[in-house]
N, C-alpha and C positions, 0 to 999 in steps of 0.2 A: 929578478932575484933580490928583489930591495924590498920588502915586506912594507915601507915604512910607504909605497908609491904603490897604486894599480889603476886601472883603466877602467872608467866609464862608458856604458855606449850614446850618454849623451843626449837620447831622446826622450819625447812625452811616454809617461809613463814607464814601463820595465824593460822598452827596447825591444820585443819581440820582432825579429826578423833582421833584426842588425847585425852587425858584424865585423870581426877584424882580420884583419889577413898579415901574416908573415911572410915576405918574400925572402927566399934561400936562395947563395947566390951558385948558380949551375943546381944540375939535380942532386938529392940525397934519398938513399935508403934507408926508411925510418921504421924501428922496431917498437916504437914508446911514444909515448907523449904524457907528461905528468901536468896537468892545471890545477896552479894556488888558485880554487875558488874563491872568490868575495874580497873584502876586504882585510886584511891580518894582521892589522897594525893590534888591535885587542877585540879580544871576544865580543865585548861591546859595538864596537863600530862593524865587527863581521854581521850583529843582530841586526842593528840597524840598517844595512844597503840588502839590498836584492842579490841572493846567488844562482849560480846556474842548477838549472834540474834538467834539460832536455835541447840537445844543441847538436847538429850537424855539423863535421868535420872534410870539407871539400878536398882535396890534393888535385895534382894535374892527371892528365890526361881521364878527365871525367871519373875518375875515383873518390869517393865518398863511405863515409857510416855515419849513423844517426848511435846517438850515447844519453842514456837517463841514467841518471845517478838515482841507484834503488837502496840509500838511506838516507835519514832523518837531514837538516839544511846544518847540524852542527858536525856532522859524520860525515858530508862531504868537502869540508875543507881541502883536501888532496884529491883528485881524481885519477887515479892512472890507466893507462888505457895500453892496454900489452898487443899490438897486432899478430895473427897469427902466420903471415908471410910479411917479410919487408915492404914499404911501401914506397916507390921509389917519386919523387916531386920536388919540386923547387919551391912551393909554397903550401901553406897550410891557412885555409879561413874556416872562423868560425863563428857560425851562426845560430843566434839566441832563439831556439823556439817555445821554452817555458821556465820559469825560475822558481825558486823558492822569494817567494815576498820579504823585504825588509820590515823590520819593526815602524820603524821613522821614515824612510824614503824609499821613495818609488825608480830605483835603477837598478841595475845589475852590475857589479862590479869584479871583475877577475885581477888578481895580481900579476901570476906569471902564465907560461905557456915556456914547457922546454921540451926538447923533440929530442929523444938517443937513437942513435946508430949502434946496435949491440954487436953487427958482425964485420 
């Protein structure tokens, strides 16, 4: 929630196949998930790091979706993702499998990850 901090994955090149994982503590039934893509501290440093374009969304008990983001790398800065039945899990990982390219560096950078319960 801090625009001014986000998370790298760290590796050679844009991280393809990497990943971060959120542990929930007991299960939750989740309606939503909004991702600050990139970095947001300014337009600038959003050009310059790698964003997400194509990434897997793992939950428990073997539940998944796969998510591209089908506009331009400046039009995904929000991602929302509306489930169409609750999704009940204790954690949520996700996993980079294509990016929009940064200007200047080779990584992929996400700010936040926030999960609603709408019912």
């Amino acid at each position: 929630k801090d625009p001014q901090t986000a998370w790298s994955e760290g590796a050679e090149g844009y991280g393809i196949n990497e990943w971060i994982q959120i542990e929930r503590d007991g299960s939750t039934d989740l309606s939503e998930i909004i991702i600050s893509n990139g970095i947001q501290q300014s337009l600038q440093i959003f050009d310059n790091n790698g964003s997400l374009k194509r990434f897997k969304l793992d939950f428990s008990e073997d539940q998944y979706i796969y998510y591209e983001v089908d506009e331009d790398k400046t039009a995904s800065k929000h991602i929302r993702i509306i489930f169409d039945r609750p999704i009940s899990t204790n954690f949520i990982r996700l996993t980079i499998l294509d990016v929009f390219e940064g200007s200047k560096y080779e990584d992929t950078c996400l700010t936040d990850i926030v999960a609603y319960n709408k019912g």
